[in-house]
C-alpha positions in Angstrom: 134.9 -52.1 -48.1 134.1 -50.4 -45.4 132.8 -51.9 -41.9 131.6 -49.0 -39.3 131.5 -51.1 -35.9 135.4 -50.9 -36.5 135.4 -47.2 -36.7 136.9 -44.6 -34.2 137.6 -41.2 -33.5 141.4 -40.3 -32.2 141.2 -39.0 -29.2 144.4 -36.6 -27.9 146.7 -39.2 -27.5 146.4 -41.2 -30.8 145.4 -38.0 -32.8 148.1 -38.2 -35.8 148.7 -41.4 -35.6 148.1 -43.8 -38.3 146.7 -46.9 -36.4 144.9 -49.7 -37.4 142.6 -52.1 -35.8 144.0 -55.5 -36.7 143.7 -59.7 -36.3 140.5 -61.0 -34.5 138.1 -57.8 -34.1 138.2 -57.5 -37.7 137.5 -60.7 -38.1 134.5 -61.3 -35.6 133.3 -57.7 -36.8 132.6 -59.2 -40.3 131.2 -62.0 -39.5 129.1 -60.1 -37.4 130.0 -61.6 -34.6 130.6 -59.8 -30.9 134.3 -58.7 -30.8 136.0 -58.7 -27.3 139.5 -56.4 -26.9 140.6 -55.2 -30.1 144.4 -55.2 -31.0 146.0 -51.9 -32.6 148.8 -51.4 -34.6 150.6 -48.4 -34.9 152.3 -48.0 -38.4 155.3 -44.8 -39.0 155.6 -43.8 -34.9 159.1 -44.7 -32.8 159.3 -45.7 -29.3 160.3 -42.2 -28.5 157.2 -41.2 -30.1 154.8 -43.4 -28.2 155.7 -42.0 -24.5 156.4 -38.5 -25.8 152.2 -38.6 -26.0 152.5 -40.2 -22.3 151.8 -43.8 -23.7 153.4 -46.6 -21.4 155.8 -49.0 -22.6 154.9 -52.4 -21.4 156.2 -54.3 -24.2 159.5 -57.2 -24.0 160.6 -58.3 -27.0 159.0 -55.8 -29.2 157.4 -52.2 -28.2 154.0 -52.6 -27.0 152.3 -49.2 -25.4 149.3 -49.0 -23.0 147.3 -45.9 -23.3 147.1 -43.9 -21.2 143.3 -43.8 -20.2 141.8 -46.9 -21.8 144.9 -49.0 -20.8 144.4 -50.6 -24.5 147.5 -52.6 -25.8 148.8 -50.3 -29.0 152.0 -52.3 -31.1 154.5 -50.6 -33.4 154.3 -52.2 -36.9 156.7 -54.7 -36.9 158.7 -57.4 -39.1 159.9 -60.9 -37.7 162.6 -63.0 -38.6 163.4 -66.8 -37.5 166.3 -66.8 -35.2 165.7 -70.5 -33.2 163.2 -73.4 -33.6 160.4 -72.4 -31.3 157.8 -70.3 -30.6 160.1 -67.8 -29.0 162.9 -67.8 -32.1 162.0 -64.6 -33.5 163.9 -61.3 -33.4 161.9 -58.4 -34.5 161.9 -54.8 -36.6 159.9 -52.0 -35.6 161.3 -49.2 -37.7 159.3 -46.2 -38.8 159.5 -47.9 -42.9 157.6 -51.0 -41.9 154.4 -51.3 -43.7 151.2 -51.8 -42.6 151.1 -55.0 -45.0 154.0 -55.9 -43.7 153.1 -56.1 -40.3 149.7 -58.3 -41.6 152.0 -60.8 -43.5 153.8 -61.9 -40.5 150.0 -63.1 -38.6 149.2 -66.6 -39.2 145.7 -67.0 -41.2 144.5 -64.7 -44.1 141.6 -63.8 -42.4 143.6 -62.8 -39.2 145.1 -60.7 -41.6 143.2 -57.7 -42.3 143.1 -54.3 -40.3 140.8 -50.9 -40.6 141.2 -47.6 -40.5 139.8 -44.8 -38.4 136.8 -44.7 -40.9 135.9 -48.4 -41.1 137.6 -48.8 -44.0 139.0 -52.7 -44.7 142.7 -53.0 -45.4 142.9 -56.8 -47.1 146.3 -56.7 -48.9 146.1 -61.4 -48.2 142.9 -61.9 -49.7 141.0 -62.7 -46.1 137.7 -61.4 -47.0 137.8 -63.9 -49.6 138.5 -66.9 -47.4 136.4 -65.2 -44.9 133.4 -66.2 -47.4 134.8 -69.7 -48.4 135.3 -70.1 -44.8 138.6 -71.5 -44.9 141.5 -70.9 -42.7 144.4 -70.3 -45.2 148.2 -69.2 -44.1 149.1 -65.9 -45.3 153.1 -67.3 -46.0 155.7 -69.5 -45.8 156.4 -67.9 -42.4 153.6 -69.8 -40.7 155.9 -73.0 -40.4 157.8 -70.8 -38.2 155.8 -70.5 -35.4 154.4 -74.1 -34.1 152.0 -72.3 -31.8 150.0 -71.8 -35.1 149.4 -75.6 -35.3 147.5 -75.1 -31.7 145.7 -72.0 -32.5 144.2 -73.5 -35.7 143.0 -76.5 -34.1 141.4 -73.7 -31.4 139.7 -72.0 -34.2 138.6 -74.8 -35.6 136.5 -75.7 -32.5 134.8 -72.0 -32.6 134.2 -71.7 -36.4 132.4 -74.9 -37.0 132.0 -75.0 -40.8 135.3 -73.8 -41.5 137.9 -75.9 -43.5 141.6 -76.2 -44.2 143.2 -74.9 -47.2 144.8 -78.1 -48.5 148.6 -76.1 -48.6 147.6 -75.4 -45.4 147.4 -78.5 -44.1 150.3 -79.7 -46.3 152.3 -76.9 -44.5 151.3 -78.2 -40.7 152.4 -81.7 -41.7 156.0 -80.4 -42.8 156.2 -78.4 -39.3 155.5 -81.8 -37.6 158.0 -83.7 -39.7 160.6 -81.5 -39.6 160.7 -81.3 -35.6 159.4 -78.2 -35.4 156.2 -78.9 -33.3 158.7 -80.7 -30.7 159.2 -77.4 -29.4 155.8 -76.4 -28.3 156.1 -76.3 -24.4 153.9 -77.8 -21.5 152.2 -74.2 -20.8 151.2 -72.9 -24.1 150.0 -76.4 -25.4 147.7 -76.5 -22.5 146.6 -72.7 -22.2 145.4 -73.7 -26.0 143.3 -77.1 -25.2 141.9 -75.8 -22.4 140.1 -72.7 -24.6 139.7 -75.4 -27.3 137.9 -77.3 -24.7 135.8 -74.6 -24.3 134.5 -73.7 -27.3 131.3 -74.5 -29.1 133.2 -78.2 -30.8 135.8 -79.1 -28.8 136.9 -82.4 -30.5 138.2 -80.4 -34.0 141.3 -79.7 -31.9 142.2 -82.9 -31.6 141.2 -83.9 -34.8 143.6 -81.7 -36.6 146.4 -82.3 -34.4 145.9 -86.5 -35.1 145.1 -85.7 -38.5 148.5 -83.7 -39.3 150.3 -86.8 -36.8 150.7 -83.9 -34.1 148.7 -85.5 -31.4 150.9 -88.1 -30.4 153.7 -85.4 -30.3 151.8 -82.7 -28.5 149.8 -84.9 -26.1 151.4 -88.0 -25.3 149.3 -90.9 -23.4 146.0 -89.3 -25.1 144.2 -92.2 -26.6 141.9 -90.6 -28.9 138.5 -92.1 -30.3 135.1 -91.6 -31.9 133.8 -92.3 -28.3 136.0 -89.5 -26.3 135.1 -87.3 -29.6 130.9 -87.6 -29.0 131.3 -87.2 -25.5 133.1 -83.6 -25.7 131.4 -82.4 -28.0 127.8 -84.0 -25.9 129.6 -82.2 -23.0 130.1 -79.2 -24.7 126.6 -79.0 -25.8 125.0 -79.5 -22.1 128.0 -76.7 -21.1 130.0 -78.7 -18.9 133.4 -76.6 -17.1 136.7 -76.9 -18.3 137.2 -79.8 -15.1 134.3 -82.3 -16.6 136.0 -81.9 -19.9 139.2 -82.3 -18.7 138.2 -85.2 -16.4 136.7 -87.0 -20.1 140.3 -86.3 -21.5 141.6 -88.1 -18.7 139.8 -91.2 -19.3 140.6 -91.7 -22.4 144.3 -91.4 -21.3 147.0 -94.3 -21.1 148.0 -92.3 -18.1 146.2 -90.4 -16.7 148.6 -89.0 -14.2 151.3 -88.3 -16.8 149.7 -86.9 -19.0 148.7 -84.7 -16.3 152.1 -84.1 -15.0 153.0 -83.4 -18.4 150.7 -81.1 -20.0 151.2 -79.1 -16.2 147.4 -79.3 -15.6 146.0 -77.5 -12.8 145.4 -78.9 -9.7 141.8 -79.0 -10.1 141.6 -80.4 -13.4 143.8 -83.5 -11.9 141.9 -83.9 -9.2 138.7 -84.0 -11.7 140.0 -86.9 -14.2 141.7 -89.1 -11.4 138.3 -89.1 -9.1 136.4 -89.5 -12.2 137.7 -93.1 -12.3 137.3 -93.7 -9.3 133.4 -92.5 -9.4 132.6 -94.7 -12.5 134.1 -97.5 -10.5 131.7 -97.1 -7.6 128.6 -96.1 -9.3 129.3 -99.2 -11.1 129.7 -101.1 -7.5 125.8 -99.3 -6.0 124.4 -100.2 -9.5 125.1 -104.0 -8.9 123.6 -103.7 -5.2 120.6 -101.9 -6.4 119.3 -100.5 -10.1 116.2 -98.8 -7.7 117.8 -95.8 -6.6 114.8 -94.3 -4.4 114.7 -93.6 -0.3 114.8 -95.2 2.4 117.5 -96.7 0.9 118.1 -100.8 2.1 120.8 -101.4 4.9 123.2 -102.4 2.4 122.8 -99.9 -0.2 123.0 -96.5 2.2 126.7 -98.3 3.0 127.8 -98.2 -0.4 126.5 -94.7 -0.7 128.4 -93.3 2.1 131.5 -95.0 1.4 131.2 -93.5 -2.3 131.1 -90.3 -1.1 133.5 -90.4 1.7 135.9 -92.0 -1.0 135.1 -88.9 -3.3 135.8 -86.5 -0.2 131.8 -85.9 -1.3 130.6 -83.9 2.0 133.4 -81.3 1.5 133.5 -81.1 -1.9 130.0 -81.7 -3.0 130.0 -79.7 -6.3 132.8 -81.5 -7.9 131.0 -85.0 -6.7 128.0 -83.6 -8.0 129.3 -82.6 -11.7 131.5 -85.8 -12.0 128.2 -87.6 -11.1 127.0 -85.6 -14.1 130.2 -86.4 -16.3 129.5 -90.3 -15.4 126.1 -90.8 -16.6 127.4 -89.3 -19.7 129.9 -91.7 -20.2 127.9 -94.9 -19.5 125.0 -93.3 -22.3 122.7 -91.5 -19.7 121.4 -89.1 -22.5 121.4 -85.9 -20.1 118.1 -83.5 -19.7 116.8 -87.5 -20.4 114.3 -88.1 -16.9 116.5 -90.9 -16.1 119.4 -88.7 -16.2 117.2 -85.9 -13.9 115.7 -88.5 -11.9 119.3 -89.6 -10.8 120.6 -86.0 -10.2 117.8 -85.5 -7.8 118.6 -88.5 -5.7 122.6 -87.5 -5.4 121.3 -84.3 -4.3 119.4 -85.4 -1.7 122.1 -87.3 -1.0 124.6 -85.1 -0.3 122.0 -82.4 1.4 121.4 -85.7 3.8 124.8 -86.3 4.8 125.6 -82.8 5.2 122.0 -82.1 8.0 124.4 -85.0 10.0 126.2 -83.0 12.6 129.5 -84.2 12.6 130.7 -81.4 14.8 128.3 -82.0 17.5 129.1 -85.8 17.9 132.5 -85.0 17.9 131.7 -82.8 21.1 129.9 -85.3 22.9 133.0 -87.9 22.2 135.3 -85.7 24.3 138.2 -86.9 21.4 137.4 -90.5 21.4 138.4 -90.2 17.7 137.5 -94.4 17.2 134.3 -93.7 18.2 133.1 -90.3 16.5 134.1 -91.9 13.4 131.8 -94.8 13.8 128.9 -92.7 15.6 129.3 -90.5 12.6 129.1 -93.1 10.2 126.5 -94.9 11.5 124.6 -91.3 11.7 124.9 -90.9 7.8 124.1 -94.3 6.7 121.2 -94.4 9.0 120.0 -90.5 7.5 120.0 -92.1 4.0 117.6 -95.3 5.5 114.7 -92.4 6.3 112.0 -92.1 3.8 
């Protein structure tokens, strides 16, 4: 078979070379799908080789060359063999009689597991193209167990490839790597680089799905509590493109702890900050919702003071977007069907909220104050709750 978007013409650095275009590219290319960076394999050439043609050796564990004008990542074929439990227990052969099918046999899912040639042509020595039409991700060897990264970036796949199933062995294989201890030695960074681009993609909640359904989840993300609830509401937020914090910030909710689970999935800053003031929002909203179910200006005495202490609570005047989008995330939650006019209706009037309270010039009152600090904190407040009483 041949595929011509994957074809290329050696330029005077990889002219007689034999390299390959492997994993991912190939992948996306047959589906027909746009294909980002591609990843190039180099099968017959030595290390010496490589920087003889002025290539630049960037590569730790294994020899990995840049070129030298396109800066593209070009790897020796290589072989791996288990060393320590871990993602990082392999040791690695990159001699000159490593096959190009031997290089594919050590990459996790069949369909990862084809390369091309300079002319197009489709190297499928694991059978990918034919779970590329079942659309089923399928492990290319016993090998997979190895690697308990693989459990992560299946789930990640999952979320992008939306029809795709698990081969049954596949799945019998994921269960063995939790059982044996294998996926205990995933660690804090790489499980979280992978949720956060599962979170991203187009169904969000197959990551977790896989992970509960192998008995992973518990393991890999302690304190998550997940349900068909925190399930609709990713994928709802996915739909209406929410950011990696208001999907987070659901996440969080759904926790036992929010705060550990946090602290131990080494969250950004952000994406904390997100799920711990998204409780606090629902709890507030809840608060202005008894007071009033009218949300319209001039707001009543009683309800601009609620307001403002909702945003001031929410640090809302500083950091309006994030109020703003957690406002969003919160009429999700309590079944606000977004793009609704109920749901537009009420992001209009926390807009012209927060464009109110900003128009008060907190700087200027300070001025007048001389430092009375007492003072330019009540003449402020009174200032903002009064801006939100105008019609």
């Amino acid at each position: 078979m041949i595929e011509s978007t994957l074809a290329f013409t050696p330029d005077s650095f990889t002219q007689g070379l034999s390299i390959y275009c492997v994993g991912g590219a190939v992948r996306d290319a047959l589906l027909q799908l746009p294909h980002g960076d591609k990843d190039w394999v180099v099968v017959g050439a030595t290390p010496e080789q490589m920087t003889a043609r002025g290539f630049i050796a960037v590569g730790g564990d294994f020899p990995v060359f840049l070129h030298p004008k396109t800066k593209q990542e070009f790897a020796l074929a290589r072989t791996e063999r288990k060393t320590a439990k871990g993602y990082q227990g392999f040791t690695f052969y990159t001699g000159t009689d490593v096959t190009l099918a031997e290089d594919l046999k050590r990459r996790d899912f069949t369909i990862n597991a084809m390369a091309s040639d300079t002319q197009g042509v489709i190297y499928d020595p694991y059978h990918g193209l034919d779970d590329l039409r079942l659309k089923i991700f399928r492990h290319v060897g016993d090998a997979f167990s190895e690697d308990p990264v693989r459990l992560l970036r299946l789930g990640r796949f999952l979320t992008r490839f939306t029809d795709f199933t698990v081969a049954p062995e596949t799945m019998q294989l994921c269960r063995d790597m939790v059982t044996s201890g294998e996926v205990d030695a995933l660690v804090a960074e790489r499980v979280w680089k992978e949720i956060s681009r599962a979170l991203m993609q187009t169904k969000p909640s197959r990551f977790f799905d896989i992970l509960q359904e192998i008995g992973a989840l518990e393991r890999v993300i302690p304190f998550l509590c997940w349900t068909e609830t925190l399930s609709q509401q990713l994928d709802h937020a996915a739909l209406l493109g929410f950011d990696l914090s208001q999907r987070y910030a659901l996440l969080g909710l759904a926790a036992a702890d929010s705060e550990a689970m946090a602290k131990h999935l080494r969250v950004a800053r952000e994406q904390g900050d997100y799920a711990r003031y998204l409780q606090v929002a629902l709890q507030q909203l809840n608060h202005i919702s008894e007071i009033s179910l009218v949300w319209e200006f001039p707001l009543s005495p009683v309800l601009a003071e609620a307001v403002v202490d909702f945003v001031e609570i929410m640090d809302g005047i500083r950091k309006s977007d994030r109020l703003l989008a957690l406002i969003q995330v919160s009429l999700l939650v309590v079944g606000v069907p977004l793009g609704h006019e109920r749901e537009q209706e009420s992001m209009w009037f926390w807009e012209e909220i927060v464009q109110r309270l900003k128009s008060v010039p907190a700087g200027e009152i300070a001025k007048q104050q001389a430092g009375n600090v007492t003072l330019i904190k009540k003449m402020v407040r009174e200032a903002r709750e009064q801006v939100l009483q105008m019609p």
